[in-house]
N, C-alpha and C positions, 0 to 999 in steps of 0.2 A: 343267863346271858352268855352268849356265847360270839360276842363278837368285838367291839371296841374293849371293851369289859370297861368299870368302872368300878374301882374299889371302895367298901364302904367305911373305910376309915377318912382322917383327916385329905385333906387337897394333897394329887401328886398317886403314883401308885409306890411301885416297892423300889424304890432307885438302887442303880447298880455301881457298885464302887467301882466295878474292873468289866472292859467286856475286850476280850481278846486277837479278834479278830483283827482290829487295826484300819478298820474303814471308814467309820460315822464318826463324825463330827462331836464335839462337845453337847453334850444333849444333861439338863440342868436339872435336878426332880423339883418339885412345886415347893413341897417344904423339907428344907433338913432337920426337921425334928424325928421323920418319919424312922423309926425302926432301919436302916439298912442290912439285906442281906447278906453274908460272905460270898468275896469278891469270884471269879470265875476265873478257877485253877490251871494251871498249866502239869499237865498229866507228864508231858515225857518232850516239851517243847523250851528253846531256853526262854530266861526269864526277859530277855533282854526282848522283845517280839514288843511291838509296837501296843500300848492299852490302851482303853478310853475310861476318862474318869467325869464324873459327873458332880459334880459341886453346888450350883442353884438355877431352877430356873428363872428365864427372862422374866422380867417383870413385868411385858406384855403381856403372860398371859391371858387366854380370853377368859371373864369369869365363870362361865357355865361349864369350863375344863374339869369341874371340883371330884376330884375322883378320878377323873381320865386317865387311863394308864398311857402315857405319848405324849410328845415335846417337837415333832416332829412341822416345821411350817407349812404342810399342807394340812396337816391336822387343826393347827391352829388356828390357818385359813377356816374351815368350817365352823368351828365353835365361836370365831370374830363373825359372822353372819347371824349365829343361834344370839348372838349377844343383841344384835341389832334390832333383831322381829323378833325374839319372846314376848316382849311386855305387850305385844300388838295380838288383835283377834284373826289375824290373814292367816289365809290357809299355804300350807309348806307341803312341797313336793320332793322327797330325797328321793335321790338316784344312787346306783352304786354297783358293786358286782356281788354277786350274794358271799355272804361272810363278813363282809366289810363293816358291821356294824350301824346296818342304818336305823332300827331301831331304838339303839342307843343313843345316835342325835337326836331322834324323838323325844326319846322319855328327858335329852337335856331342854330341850326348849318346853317343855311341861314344867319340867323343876324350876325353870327362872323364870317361868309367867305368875302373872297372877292368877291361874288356875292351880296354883301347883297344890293347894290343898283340896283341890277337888280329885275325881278318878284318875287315872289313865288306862283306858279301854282298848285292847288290841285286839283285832280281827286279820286272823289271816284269809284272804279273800278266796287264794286259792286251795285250800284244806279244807272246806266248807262243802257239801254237796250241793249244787245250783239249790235244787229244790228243796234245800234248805237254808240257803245263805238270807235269801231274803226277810227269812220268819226271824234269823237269828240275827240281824237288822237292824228292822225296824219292827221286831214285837209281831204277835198275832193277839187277836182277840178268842172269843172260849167260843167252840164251833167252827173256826174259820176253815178249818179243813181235816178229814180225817184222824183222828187220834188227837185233835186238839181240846182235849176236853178240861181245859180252863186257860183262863189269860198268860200272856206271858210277856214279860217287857224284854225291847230287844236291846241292841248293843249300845245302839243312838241314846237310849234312855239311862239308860245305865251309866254314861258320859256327861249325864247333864252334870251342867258347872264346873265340865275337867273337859279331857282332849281323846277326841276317837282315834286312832291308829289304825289307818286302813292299811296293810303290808301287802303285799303281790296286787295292788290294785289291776295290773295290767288284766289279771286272770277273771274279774270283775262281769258276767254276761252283761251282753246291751242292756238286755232288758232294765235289768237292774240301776246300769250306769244314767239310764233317764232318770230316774226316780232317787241317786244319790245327787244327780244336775241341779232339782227341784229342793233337797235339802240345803245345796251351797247357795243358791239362789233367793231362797226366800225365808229359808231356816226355819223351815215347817217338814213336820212326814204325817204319814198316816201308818198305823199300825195293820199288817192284811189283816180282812174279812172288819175292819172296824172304820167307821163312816167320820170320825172324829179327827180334826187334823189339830197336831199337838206342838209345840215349840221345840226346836234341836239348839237348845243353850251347851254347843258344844265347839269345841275349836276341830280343824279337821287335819290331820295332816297325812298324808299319800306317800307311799314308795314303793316300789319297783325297782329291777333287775334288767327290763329290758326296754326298748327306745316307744319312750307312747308316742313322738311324735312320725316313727315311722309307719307305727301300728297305726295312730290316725290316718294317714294316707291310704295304707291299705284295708282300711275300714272295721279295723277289728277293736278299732277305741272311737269313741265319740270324738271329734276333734274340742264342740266347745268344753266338753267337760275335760278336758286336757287340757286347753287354758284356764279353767276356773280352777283347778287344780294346782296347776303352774304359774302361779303367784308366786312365789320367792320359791329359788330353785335351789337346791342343794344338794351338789354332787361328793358324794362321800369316796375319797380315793383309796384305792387298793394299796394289800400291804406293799407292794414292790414299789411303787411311788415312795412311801414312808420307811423305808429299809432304816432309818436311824432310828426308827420306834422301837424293832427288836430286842434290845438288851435287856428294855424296860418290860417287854411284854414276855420275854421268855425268864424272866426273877420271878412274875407275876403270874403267870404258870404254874413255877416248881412249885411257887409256896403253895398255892392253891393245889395243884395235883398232889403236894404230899400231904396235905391235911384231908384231899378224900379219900385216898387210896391209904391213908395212913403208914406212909414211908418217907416222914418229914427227916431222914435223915438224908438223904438226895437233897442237897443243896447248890451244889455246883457244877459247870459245864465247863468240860476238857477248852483249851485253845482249840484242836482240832475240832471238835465239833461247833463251836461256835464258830469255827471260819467256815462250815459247811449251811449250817442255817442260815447266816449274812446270805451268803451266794445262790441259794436257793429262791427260784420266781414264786413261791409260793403261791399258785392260782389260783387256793382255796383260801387264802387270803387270813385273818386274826383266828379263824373256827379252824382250818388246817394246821395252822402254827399252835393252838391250843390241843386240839387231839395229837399233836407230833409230841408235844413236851408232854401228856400224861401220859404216851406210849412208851415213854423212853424211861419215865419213872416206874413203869412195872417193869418194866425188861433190865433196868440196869442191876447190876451185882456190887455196887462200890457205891459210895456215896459222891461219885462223879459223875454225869453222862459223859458219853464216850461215843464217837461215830458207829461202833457198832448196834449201841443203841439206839440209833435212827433210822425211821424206813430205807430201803433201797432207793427211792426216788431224790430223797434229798441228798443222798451222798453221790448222786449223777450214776448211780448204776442201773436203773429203771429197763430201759426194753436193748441201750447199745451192749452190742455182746464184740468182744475183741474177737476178731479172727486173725490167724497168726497171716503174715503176707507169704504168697507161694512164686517164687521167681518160674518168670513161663518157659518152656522149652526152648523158645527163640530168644531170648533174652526181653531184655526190658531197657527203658532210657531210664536211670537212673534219677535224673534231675528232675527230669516233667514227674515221675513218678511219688518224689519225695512233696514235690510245690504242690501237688496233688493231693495228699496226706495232710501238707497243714495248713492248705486252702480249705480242707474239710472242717479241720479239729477247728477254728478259728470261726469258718461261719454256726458249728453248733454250740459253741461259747456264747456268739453273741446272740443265736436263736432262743438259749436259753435261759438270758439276759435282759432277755426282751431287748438287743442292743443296746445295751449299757455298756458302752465302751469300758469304763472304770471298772466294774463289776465284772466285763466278760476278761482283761488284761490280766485279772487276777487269777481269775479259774486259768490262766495261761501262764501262769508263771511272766508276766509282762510288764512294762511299766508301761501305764496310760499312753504316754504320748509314742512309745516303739509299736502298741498295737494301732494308733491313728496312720503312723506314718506306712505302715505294712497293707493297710487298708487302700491308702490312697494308689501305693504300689501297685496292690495285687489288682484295681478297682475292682473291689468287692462291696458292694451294696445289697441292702435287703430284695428281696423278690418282688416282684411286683405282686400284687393284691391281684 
């Protein structure tokens, strides 16, 4: 699992006593009986630096969280939805950006149905060869075509009395998408080259990376199997939306990347580094933030991560290269020159902040409201689309 992640111990993942950076919000682990980790060290920064500590979570939680490494209310927003339509046979449509973990809201609403002791069957639609996705399906019979020389039950079968997981539905050919229409429909298939139509006692549930219902439009998705589909929608948010989730998910890391790479003595992250991962858009989202923290437990030499430990991208070094400023032979206007300089540094802060005000004032050395009111000054607004 490589994305929400969910720990297989008690409710709650690895709670963080200390996380450094000084941004997020009080964020509470599920249970405090849980093991915690040692807190997140301060390498060469004073002590006195702004912490977050973490004590208990709210007792809203949703219960299908059981394991969830995240405390985070957008997060919680979705699993308060998986709480709602588990116990129900309707078919769920997650959405998200890839990495975000949507198959791990799947396998939650599996676990608090009442299928949860039957399968759960995942197909990825678009890893499948066309000309064999269908066989691996819905089953072929013995003969049905070339090299099939005996039966084979397909995925659909394989799911009976549990929940089929169709992943990249979008990648799904028409062809196909009729005849998955006809399964949501009437909850019947036919296995190829076999004349016998058999019961789908299976729950269905769809996700996707990109917009079906533009793809409807432009006819590359069936529209009504987009609504039979999209029956409760469920849009799973990226990590930059959830930035208070962090502390929890990079404990949840270490321990896991030092128990495979067996360098469980890597326990702790510098203040400086953990003020760099906060600030970082992470667009590969919980699966980038997971390969960033096992990259950083082979590379590092101390039982600290340390910013040098971190890709170039996350510590904002990536492709800007400093060029030294050259005064031109005719002189220059000083002023327009400088307002010019940090009309730049300010709109790639919040470009790469996704305009987060909060988040970009800091990569600025700035207090929230002197970087709003600079804004309003300079009027500086995003680009148009």
């Amino acid at each position: 699992m490589d994305e929400f992640e969910r720990s297989a111990g008690p409710v709650g993942g690895f709670p963080v006593d200390e996380w450094s950076s000084g941004v997020f919000p009080t964020l509470p682990p599920i249970d405090p009986s849980v093991e915690a980790l040692p807190p997140i060290e301060s390498s060469s920064q004073p002590s006195d630096m702004p912490r977050l500590r973490i004590s208990e979570r709210p007792s809203a939680t949703p219960l299908s969280m059981r394991g969830v490494v995240g405390a985070s209310t957008a997060l919680c927003d979705v699993y308060r939805i998986v709480d709602r339509v588990a116990d129900t046979n309707c078919t769920i449509l997650v959405t998200g950006e890839s990495g975000t973990g949507k198959e791990l809201v799947a396998r939650a609403v599996h676990d608090a149905s009442p299928r949860a002791q039957g399968p759960f069957v995942a197909v990825n639609c678009g890893a499948i060869p066309e000309t064999l996705l269908e066989s691996e399906l819905f089953g072929h019979a013995r003969g049905a075509f070339t090299g099939a020389v005996t039966a084979k039950a397909g995925r659909i079968a394989m799911a009976q009395g549990g929940t089929l997981f169709l992943d990249e539905i979008g990648e799904l050919p028409l062809s196909l998408q009729v005849k998955l229409l006809r399964v949501l429909q009437t909850r019947e298939y036919s296995p190829v080259g076999d004349n016998r139509t058999l019961k789908a006692d299976v729950r269905i549930i769809a996700a996707t990376n990109i917009n079906l219902e533009d793809a409807a439009r432009s006819g590359t998705f069936r529209e009504d199997l987009y609504y039979r589909l999209n029956v409760i929608h469920v849009n799973v948010p990226p990590l930059r939306e959830r930035m208070d989730d962090i502390p929890l998910l990079v404990q949840h890391f270490l321990k896991r990347a030092g128990e495979k790479t067996g360098r469980c003595r890597i326990r702790s992250v510098s203040r400086a580094a953990a003020a760099l991962l906060s600030q970082y858009n992470w667009p590969g989202n919980v699966r980038e933030l997971e390969n960033t923290i096992e990259r950083a437990v082979l590379l590092c030499s101390s039982d600290t991560i340390e910013p040098k430990d971190l890709p170039s991208r996350v510590c904002g070094l990536g492709q800007e290269k400093r060029i030294s400023p050259r005064l031109p032979d005719t002189g220059t206007d000083l002023r327009a020159a400088v307002e010019n300089f940090e009309n730049q540094l300010i709109r790639q802060a919040l470009e790469r902040t996704n305009w987060n005000k909060k988040q970009a004032a800091q990569l600025l050395g700035l207090n929230r409201t002197t970087l709003v009111e600079m804004l309003k000054r300079k009027r500086i607004a995003p680009r148009a689309a």
